[in-house]
Backbone as a chain_set.jsonl record, in Angstrom:
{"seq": "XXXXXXXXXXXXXXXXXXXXXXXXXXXXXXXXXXXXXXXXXXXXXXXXXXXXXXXXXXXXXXXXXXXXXXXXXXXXXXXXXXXXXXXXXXXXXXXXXXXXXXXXXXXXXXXXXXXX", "coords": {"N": [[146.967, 53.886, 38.083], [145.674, 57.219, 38.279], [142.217, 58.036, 36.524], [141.861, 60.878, 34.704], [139.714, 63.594, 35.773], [136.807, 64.518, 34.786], [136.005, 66.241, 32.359], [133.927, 69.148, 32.324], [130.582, 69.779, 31.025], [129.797, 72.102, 30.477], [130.16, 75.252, 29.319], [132.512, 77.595, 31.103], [132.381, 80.317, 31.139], [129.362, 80.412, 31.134], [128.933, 79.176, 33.375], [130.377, 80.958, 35.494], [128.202, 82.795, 34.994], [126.135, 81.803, 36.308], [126.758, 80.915, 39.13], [127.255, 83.432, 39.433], [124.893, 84.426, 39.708], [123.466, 82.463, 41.562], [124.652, 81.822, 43.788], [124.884, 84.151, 45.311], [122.474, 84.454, 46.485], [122.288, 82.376, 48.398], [124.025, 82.754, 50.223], [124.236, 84.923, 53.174], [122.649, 87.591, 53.268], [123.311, 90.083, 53.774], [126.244, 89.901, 52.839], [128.577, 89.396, 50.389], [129.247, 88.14, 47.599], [131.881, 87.48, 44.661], [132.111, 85.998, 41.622], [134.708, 83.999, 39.424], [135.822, 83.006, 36.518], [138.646, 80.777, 36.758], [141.629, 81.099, 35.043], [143.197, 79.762, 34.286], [142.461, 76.795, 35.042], [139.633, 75.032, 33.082], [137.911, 73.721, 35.107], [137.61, 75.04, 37.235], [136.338, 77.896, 39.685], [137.413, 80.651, 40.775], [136.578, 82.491, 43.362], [135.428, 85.791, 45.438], [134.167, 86.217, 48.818], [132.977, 88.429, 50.386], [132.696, 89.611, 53.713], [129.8, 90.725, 55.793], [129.65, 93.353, 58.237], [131.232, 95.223, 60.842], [134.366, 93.628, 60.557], [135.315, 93.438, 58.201], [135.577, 91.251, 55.861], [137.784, 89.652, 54.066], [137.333, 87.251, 51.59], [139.26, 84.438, 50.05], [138.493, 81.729, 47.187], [139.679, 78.976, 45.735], [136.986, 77.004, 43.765], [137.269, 73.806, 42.37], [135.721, 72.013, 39.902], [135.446, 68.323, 40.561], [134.126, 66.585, 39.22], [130.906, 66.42, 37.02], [129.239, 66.982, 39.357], [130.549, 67.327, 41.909], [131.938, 69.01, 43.993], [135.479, 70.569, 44.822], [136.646, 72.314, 47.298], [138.911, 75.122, 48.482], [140.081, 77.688, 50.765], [142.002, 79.804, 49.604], [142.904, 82.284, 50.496], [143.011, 85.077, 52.959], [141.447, 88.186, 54.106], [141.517, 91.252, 56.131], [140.252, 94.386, 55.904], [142.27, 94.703, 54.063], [144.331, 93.85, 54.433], [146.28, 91.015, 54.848], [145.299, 87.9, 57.051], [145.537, 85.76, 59.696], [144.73, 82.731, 58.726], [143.981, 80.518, 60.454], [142.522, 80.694, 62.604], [139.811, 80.26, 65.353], [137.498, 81.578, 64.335], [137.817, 82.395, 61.663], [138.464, 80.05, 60.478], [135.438, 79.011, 61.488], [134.245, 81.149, 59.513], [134.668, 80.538, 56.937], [134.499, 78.034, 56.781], [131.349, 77.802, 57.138], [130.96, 79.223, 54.353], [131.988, 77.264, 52.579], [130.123, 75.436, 52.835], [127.816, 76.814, 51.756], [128.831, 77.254, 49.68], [128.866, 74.461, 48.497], [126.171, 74.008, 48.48], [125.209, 75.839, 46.546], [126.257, 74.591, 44.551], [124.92, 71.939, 44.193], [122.744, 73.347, 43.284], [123.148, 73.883, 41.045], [123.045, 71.686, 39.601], [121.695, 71.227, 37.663], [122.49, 72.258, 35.121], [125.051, 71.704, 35.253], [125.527, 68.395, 35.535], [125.105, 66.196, 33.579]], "CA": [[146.976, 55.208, 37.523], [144.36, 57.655, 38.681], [141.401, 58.615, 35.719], [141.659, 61.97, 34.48], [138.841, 64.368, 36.26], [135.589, 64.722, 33.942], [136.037, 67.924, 31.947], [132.804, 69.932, 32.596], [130.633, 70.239, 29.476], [128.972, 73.304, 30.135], [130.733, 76.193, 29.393], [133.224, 78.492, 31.908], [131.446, 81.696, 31.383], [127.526, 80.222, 31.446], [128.891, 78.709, 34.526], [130.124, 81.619, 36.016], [127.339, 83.387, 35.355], [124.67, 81.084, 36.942], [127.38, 81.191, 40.428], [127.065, 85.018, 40.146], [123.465, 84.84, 39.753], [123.188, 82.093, 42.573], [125.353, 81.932, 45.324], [124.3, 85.68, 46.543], [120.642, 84.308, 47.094], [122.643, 81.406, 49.204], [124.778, 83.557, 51.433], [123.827, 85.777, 54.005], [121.881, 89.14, 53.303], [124.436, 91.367, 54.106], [127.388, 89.335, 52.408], [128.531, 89.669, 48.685], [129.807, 87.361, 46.231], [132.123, 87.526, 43.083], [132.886, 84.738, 40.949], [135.221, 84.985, 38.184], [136.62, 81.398, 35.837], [140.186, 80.366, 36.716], [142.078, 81.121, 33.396], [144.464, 78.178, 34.389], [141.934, 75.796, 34.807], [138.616, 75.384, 32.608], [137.356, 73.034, 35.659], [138.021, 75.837, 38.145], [135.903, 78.912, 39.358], [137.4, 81.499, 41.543], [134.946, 82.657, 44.759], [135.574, 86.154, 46.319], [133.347, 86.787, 49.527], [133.292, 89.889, 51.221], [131.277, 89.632, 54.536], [129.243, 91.992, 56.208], [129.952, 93.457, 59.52], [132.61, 95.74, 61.578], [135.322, 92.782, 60.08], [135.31, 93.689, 56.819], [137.224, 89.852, 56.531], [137.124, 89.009, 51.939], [137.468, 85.299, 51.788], [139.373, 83.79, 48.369], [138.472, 80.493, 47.324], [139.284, 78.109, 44.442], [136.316, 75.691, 43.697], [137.151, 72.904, 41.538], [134.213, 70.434, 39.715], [135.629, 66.913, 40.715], [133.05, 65.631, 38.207], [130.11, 67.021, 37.277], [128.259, 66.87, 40.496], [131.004, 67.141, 42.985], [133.077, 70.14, 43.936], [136.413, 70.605, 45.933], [137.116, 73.926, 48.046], [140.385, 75.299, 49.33], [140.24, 78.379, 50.541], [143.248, 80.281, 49.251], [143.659, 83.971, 51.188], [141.611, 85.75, 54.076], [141.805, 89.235, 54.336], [140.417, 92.153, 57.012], [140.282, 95.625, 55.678], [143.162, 94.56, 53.013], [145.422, 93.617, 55.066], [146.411, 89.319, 55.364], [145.444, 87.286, 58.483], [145.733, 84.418, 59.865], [142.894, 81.605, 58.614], [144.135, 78.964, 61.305], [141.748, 81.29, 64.088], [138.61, 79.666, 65.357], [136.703, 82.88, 64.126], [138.042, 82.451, 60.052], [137.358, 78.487, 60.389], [133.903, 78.771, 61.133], [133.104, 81.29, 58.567], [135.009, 79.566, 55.662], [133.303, 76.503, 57.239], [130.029, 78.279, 56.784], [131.041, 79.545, 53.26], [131.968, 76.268, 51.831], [129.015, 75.019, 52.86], [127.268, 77.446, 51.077], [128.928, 77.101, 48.033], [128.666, 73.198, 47.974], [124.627, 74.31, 48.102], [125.095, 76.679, 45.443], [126.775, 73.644, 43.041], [124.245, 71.511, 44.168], [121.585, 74.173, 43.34], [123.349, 73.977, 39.343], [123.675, 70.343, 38.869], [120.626, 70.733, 36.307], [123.196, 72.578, 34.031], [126.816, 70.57, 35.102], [125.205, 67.208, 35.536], [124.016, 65.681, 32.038]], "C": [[145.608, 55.858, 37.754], [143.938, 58.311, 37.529], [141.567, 60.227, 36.458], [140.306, 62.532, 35.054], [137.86, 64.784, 35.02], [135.885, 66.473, 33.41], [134.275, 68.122, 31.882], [132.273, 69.773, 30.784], [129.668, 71.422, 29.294], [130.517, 74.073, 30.132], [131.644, 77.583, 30.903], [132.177, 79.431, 32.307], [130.223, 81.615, 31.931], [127.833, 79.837, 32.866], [129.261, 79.534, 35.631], [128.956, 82.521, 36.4], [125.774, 82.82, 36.692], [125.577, 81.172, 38.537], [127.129, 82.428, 40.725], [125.734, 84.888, 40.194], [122.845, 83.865, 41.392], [123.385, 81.775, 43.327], [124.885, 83.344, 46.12], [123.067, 85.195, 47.018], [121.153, 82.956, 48.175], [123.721, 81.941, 50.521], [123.622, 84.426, 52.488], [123.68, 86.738, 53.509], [122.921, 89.622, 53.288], [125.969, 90.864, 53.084], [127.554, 89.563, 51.05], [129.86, 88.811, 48.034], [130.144, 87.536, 44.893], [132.875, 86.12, 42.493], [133.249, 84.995, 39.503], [135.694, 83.205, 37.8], [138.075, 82.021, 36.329], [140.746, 79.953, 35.503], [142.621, 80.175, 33.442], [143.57, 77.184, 34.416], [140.263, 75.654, 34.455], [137.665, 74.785, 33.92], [136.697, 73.724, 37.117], [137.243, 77.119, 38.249], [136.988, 79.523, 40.926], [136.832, 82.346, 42.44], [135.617, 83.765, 45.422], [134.644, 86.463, 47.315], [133.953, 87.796, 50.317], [132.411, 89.913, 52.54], [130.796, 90.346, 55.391], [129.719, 92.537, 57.548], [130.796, 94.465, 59.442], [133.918, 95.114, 60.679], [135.901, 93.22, 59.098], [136.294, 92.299, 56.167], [136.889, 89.903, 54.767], [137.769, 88.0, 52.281], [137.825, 85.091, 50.431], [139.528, 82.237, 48.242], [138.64, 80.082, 46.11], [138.535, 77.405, 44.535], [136.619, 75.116, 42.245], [135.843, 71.907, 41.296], [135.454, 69.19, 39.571], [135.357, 66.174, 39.304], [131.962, 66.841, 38.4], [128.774, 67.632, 38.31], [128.875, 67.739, 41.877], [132.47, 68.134, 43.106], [134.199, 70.254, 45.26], [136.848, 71.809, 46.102], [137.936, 74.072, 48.681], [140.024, 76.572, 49.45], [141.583, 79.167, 50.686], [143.555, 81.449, 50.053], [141.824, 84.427, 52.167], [142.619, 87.104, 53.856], [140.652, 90.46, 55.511], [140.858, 93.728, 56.928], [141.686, 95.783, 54.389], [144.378, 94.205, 53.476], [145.201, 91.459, 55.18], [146.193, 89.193, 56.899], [145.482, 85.986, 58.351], [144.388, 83.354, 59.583], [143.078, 80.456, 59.418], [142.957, 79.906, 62.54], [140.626, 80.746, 63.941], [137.506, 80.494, 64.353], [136.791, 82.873, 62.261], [137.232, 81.238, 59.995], [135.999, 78.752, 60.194], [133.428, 79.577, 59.674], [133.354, 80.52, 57.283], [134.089, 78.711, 55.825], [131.83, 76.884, 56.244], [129.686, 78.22, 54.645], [130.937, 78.517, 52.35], [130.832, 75.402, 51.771], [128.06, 75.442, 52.078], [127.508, 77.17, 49.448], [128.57, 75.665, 47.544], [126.958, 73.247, 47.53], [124.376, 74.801, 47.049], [125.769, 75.389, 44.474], [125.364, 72.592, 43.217], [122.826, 72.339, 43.432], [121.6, 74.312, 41.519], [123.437, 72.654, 38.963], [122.801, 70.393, 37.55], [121.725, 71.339, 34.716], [124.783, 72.085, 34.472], [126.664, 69.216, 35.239], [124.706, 66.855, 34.257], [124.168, 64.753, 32.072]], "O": [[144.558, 55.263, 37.511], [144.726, 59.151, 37.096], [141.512, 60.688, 37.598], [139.449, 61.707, 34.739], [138.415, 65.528, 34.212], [135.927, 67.523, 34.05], [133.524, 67.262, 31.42], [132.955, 69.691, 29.763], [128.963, 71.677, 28.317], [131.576, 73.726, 30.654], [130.88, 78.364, 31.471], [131.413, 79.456, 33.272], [129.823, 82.315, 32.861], [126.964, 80.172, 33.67], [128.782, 79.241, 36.727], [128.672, 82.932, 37.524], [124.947, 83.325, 37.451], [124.785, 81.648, 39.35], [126.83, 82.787, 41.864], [125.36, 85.553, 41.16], [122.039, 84.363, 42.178], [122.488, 81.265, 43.998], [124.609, 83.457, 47.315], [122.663, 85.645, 48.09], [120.206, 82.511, 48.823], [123.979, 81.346, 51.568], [122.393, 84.425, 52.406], [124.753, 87.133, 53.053], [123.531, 89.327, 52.261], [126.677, 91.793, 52.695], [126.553, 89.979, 50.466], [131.08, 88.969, 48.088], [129.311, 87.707, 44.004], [133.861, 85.484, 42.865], [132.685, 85.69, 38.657], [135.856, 82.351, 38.671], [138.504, 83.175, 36.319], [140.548, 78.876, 34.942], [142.567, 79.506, 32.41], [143.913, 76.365, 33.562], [139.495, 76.062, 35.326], [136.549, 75.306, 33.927], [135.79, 73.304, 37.835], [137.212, 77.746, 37.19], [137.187, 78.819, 41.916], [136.519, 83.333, 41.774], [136.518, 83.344, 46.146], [133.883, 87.269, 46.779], [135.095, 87.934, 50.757], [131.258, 90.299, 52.343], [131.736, 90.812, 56.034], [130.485, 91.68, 57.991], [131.232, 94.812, 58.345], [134.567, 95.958, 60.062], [137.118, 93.403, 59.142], [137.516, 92.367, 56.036], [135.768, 90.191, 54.348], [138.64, 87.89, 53.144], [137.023, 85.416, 49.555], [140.335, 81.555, 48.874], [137.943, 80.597, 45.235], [138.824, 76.636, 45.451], [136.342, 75.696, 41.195], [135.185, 71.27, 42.119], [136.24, 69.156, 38.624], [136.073, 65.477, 38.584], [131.908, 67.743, 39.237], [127.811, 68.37, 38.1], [128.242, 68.472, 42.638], [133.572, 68.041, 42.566], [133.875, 70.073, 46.434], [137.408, 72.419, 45.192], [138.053, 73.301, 49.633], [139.559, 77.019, 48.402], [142.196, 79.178, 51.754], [144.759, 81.54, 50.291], [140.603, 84.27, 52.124], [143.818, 87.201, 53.597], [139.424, 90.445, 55.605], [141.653, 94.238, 57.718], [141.987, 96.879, 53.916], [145.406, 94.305, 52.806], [144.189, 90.843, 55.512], [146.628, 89.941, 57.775], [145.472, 85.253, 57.362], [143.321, 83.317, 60.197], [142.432, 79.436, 59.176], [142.766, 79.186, 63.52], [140.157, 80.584, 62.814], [136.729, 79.837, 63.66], [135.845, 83.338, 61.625], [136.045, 81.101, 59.697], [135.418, 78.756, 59.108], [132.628, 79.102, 58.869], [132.46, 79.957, 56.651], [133.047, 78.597, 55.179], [131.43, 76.458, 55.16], [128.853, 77.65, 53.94], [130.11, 78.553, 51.439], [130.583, 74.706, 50.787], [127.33, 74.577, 51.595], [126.778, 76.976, 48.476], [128.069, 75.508, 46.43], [126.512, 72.691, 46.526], [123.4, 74.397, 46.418], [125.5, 75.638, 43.299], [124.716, 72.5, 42.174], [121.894, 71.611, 43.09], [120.654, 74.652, 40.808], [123.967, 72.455, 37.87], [123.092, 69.751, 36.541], [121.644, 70.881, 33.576], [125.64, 72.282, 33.611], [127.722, 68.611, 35.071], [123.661, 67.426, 33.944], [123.644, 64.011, 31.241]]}, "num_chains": 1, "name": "protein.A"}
């Protein structure tokens, strides 16, 4: 039987806030980040990026905390000018790629308040 997933013991909100306050300083200049809690799950933040350019591509991601250290990223919807595309294209990959990368920096960058 697989152990239940560590419930977080910081707070949703404090934890959004410290993602809004520090994932934008971990992205790209031009790029913009909103993070909002996933009402369905306290473990769960919601990630939209918007990224700069001609593209106009918004990126939606669930990040789950694993545990307090260790976060898992799916990203859920791509979009370019509001319209759906396809996220199997080399051109989405990389930036998600990029993105998740980013964000795993940005959890790493909070462990001092989700690690205790």
């Amino acid at each position: 039987m697989k152990p239940e997933k560590d419930q977080l013991k910081v707070n949703q909100d404090e934890l959004v806030d410290a993602w809004n306050e520090t994932l934008p300083s971990i992205l790209n200049g031009s790029d913009k980040a909103l993070v909002q809690g996933d009402a369905a799950d306290p473990n769960s933040l919601r990630v939209a990026i918007q990224t700069a350019g001609r593209t106009n591509y918004s990126f939606d991601f669930k990040v789950t905390y694993a545990d307090s250290r260790e976060i898992d990223t799916q990203l859920v919807d791509v979009e370019a000018d509001g319209i759906h595309v396809d996220e199997h294209t080399d051109i989405i990959q990389g930036l998600a790629h990029d993105y998740v990368r980013h964000m795993r920096e940005c959890a790493q960058n909070l462990q001092e308040i989700t690690h205790y």
